[in-house]
N, C-alpha and C positions, 0 to 999 in steps of 0.2 A: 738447027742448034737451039733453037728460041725453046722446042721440047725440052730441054733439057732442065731450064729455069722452071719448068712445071714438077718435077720429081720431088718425091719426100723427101729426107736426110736420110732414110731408112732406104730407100729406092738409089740414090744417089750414091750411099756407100757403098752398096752390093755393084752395081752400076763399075766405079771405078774398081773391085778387088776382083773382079769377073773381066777388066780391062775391056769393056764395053765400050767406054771413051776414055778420054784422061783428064785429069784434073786441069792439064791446061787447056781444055775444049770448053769443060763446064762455068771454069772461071770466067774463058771472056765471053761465053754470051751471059753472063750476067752482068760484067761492065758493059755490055753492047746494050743488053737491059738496062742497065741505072742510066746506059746514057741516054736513053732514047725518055727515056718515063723522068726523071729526077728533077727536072726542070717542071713537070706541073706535079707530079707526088712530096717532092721537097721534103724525102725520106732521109735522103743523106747528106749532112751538114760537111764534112771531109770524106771525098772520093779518096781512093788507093790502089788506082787498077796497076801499077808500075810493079809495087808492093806485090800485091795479090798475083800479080804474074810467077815474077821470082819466086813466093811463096808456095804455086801450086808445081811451077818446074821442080823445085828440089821434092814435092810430095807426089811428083809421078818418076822422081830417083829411086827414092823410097819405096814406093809401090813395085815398081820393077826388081828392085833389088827382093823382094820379098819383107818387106821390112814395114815399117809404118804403124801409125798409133788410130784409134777405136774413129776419130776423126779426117783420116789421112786424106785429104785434097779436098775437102768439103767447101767452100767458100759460105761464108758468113759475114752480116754485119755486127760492131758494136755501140750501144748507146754512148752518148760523147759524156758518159758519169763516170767512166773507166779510163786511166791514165794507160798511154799508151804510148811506147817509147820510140820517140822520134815523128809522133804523130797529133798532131794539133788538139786537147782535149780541154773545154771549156765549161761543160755543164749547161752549154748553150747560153754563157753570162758575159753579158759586155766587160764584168770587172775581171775576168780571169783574161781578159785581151787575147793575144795568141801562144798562149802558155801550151807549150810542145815539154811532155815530162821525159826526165830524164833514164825513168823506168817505168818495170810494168805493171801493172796491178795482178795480182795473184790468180782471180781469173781466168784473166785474158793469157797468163803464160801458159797455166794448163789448158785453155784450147789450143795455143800455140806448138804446145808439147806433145797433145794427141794428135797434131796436124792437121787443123783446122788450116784457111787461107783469109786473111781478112780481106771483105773488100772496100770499109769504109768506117767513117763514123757515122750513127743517126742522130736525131731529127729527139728533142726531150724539151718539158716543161722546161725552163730557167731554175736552176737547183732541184730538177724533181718536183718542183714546189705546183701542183697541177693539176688537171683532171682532164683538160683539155689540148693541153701541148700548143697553146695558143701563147702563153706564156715566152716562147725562145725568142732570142734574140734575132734568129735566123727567117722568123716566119714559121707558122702553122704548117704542120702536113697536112696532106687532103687523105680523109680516108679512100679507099678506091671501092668503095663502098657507095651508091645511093640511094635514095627512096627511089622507087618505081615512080616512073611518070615527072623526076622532078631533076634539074641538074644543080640543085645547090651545092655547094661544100660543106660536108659533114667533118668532125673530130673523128680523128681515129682511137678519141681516149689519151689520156695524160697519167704519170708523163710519159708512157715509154709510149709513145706515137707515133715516134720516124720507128721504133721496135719493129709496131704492129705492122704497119702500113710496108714500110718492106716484106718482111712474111706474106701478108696478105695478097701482095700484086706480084710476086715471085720475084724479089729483086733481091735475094737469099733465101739459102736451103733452111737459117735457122737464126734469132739475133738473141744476142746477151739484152739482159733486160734490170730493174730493177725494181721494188716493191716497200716502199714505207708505207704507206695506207690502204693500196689495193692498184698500183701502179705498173704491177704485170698483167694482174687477172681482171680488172677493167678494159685497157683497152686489145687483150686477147679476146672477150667478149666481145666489143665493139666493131671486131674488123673480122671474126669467125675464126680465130687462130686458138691454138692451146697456149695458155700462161700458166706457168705455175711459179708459186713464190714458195721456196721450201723452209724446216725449220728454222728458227734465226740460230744463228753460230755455225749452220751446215757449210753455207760457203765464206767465204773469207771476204773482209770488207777491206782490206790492203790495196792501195790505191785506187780507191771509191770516191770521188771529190762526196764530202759527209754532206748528209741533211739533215738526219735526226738517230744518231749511232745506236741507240737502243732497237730502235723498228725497222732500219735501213737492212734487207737484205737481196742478195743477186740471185738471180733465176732466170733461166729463156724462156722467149716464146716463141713458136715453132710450127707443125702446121698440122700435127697429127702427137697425141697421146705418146706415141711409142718415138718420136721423134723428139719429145720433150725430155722425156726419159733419158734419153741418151745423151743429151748436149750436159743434162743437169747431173750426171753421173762423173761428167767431164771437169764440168764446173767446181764440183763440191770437193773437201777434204778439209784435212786438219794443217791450219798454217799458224807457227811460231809467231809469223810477224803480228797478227789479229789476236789481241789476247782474249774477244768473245768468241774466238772460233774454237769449235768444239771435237776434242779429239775420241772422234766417234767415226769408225770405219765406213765405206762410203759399199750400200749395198746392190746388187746388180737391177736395179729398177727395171732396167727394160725387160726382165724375164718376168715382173709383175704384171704388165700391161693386160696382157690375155689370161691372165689364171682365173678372169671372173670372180664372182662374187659368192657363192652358193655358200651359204650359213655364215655369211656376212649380220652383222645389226646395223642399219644405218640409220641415223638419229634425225625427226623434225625437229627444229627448233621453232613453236609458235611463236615468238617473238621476230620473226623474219616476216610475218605476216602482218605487211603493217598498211597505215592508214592510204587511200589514192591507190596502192599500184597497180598497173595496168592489169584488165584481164588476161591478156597475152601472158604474161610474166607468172600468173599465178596457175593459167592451165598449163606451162609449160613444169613448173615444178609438181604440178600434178601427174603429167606423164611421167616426169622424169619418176616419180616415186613408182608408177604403174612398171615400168621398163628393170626397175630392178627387182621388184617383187619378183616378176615374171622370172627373172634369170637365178631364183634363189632365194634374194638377201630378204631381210627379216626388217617391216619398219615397224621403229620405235619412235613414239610421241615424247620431246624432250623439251625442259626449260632453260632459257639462259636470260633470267630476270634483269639480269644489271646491262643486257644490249643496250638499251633503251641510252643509256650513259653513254654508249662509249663513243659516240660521236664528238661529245663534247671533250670528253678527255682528251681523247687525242688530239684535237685542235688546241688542248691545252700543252698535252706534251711535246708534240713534236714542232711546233714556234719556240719552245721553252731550246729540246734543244738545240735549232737551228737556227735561235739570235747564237747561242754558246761556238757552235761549230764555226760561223759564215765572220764571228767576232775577228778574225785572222785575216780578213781580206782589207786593208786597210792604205794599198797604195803606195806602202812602202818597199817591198820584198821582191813582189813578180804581179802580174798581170796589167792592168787599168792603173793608171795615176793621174789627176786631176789637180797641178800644183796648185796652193795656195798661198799666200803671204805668210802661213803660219801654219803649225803642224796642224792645229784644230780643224783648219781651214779645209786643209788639204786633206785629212779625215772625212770629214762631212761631204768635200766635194764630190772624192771619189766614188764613195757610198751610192751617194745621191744619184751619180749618175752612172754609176756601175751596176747597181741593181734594177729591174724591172718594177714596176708597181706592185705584184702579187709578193714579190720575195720580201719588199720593203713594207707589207703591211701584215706580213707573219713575223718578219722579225721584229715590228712595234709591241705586235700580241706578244710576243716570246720574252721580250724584254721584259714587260709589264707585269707579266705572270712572276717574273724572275725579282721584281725592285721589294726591293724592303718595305714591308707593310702587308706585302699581297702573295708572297712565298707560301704563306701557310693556306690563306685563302685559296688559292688555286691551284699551285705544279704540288702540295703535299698533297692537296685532296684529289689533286687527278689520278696521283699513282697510289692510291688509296683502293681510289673506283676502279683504274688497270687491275690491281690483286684480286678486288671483285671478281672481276670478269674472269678473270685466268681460272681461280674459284669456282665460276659453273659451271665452266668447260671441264677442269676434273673429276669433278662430281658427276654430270652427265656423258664422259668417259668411261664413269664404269657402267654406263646402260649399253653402250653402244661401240663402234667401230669407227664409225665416222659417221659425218653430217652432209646431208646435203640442202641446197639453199641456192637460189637463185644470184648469180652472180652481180646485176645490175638494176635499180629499178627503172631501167627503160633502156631501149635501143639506142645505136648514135644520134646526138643530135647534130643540128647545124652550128658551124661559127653566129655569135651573135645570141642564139636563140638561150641561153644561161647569163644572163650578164650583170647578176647579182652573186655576189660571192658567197653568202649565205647557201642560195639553192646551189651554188656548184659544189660544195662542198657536200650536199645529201646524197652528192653519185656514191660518195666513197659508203654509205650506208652500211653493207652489206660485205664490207671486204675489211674493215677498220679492225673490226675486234681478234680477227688470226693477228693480225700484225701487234697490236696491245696485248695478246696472252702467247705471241714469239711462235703461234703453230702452221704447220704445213698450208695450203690453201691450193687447190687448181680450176682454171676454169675449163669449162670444155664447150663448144658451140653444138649446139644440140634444135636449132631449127630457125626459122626463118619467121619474122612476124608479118603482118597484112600490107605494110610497105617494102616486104620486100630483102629487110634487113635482118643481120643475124643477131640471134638471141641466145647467152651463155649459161648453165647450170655449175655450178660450185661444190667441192668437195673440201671439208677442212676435217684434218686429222688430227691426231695423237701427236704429240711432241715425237719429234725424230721418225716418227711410221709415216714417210712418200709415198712405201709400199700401198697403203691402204688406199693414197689418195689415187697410185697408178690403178689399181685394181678396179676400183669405183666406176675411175675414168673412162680405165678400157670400155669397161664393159658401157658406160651412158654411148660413148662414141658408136660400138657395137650398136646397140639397139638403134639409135637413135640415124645412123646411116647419114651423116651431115656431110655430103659433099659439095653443095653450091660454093661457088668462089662468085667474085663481080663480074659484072659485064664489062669489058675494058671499054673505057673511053677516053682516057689518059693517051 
């Protein structure tokens, strides 16, 4: 049975519509999984094997009856950023307490709807707010990832980290995930999974606990290109309630994955080429450029001058807006309350101790950007330098097809080994600026570096064109032949 938690989503599906097994076989050897691993992985913050049973019996009715949706018995986790009704969802925040929503997030009903099976909640920064997923109130995941030769615990990437780290040690066929700064496609690099973070507006942010609503967007990670495809086919559409959601038909991605690349342009951006980064990292973007030559595509040497900015912008923007969004958690309503002698009190207390240190020192920055005096100084000039940015990308849009670019400047590290906030924030390097000009972004794991660890390649495209970045993808995944998973020691 334990085989079974090794199958793609792609493998899995054909699997139960070929009545190979049943959705209630698949299901519980992955609770038999999460139960055996979850206690040292600490991928998943709420189990739901009771759920997922019931869920996968009516989706082997369905399968027998002839019946069922693109998803039907699949068992999946999601990140606890997704409201989920009747099921404990926090953000991983002391101040949301045990706040169980009363409904579902738009999401999670259309995998519900294609007949997906949940098996849980994972393992996230505290608000998303992260790089490291070290952040949650629950404790840190362990990547199931290590250096050769060493047993530390590494991050599996932040924040979707219980995400990755389930995909990655097979304790789900595929997990919802999310993406403000590079928070699908880092820690999909980090743990050797596929993340893609797709247009902003494509999927729906309806019952998303918010972090920063302009950059905030949902996406899976998953364990193969044609796998990601598919969940994200699921995920996307046009929803009433999200009024940035974009009524834009949702197009067959997974028929992209293999069409290859042949008379493709794919864009360098020398500005990716920056100061330190590892040799590893830069001959691996070298292959990757040699791997699509070979299969076709056409490269093109491209600029995006104002990169160099965009780090700082969006450490302006998005604290700016998630003092604005997190402003609502105050102790009164639902989740954490900290009485005090007086409403002020009881403000402050709540805050204080309902937030973590990382969430309480973006929303000082967000505040500060936002107080009178300093508005123009900084959140005007940041979304100044954002249009910038958005600005190179369309101009070197009409040289090319898509970009490709190194997903990370370096492999997993250890807990401990970042412990300046400063340097943790240059992970997001390389993943910041799709989410500041709203474009597609995917990573794909594409080889192993001298310790051992997996290292990922990036594709960013065209506003609303996935297709481009599925096609890309296929094809790096293709060449590049990445099948190492970890060594279990969990």
């Amino acid at each position: 049975m334990t085989e079974l938690t090794k199958l793609t989503l792609a493998a899995a599906l054909d699997g139960l519509q070929r009545k190979a097994f049943s959705s209630t076989e698949i299901t519980q050897a992955f609770i038999d999984q999460v139960e055996a691993s979850n206690e040292t992985l600490n991928a998943y913050v709420v189990k739901t094997p009771e759920k997922a049973l019931d869920m996968a019996a009516e989706a082997d009715r369905k399968i027998a009856a002839g019946e069922g949706g693109r998803l039907e018995g699949a068992p999946i986790g999601v990140k606890d950023l997704y409201c989920t009704k009747g099921v404990r969802t926090t953000a991983c925040s002391n101040i949301l307490g045990e706040f169980t929503p009363t409904y579902e997030s738009t999401v999670t009903q259309q995998l519900w709807d294609a007949g997906a099976v949940m098996l849980g909640k994972l393992n996230m920064d505290e608000f998303a707010m992260g790089s490291s997923n070290e952040t949650s109130r629950f404790g840190p995941p362990a990547n199931p990832w290590r250096r050769e030769g060493s047993n530390q615990t590494l991050t599996p990437g932040g924040s979707s980290g219980g995400s990755a780290t389930a995909v990655a040690a097979d304790l789900c066929l595929g997990a919802t995930a999310s993406d403000t700064g590079g928070s699908i496609r880092q820690p999909a690099s980090f743990t050797g999974t596929v993340g893609i973070k797709p247009t902003y507006g494509r999927a729906s942010r309806y019952g998303m606990v918010a972090f920063a609503s302009s950059l905030d967007q949902a996406g899976p990670i998953a364990k193969t290109v044609e796998d990601s495809a598919i969940l994200l086919e699921a995920m996307c559409g046009h929803d009433k309630k999200d009024s940035t959601s974009l009524p834009e038909p949702v197009p067959e991605w997974r028929d992209a994955v293999h069409r290859g690349v042949q008379g493709m342009k794919i864009g360098i951006p020398k500005e990716y080429r920056v100061d330190d980064m590892p040799e590893e990292i830069e001959a691996l973007w070298s292959q990757g450029i040699e791997w699509l030559k070979e299969q076709g595509a056409e490269i093109v040497d491209v600029s995006l001058p104002h990169t160099k900015y965009a780090l700082p912008a969006y450490y302006i923007v998005a604290p700016a807006e998630a003092s604005s969004n997190l402003a609502r958690y105050d102790g009164m309503r639902y989740g954490t309350r900290v009485a005090g002698d007086n409403l002020i009190n009881t403000y402050e207390g709540t805050r204080s101790e309902g937030f973590g240190n990382e969430v309480q020192r973006r929303l000082m920055i967000g505040t500060y950007v936002l107080s009178s005096g300093y508005y123009d100084a900084y959140y005007l000039r940041a979304q100044k330098v954002r249009k910038k940015i958005l600005n190179d990308f369309v101009t070197v849009f009409g040289e090319c097809d898509a970009l490709l670019t190194p997903t990370c400047p370096s492999a997993a590290f250890a807990y401990g080994e970042k412990a300046d906030p400063v340097q943790m924030y240059l992970n997001d390097i390389f993943t910041v600026t799709a989410n500041l000009a709203g474009l597609p972004g995917i990573s794909v794991p594409a080889a192993l570096d001298k310790q051992g660890l997996p290292l990922g390649l990036q594709v960013i495209g065209k506003a609303l064109d996935e297709t481009s970045c599925f096609r890309v993808g296929g094809a790096l995944e293709e060449a590049a032949g990445f099948v190492a998973k970890p060594e279990k020691w969990w």
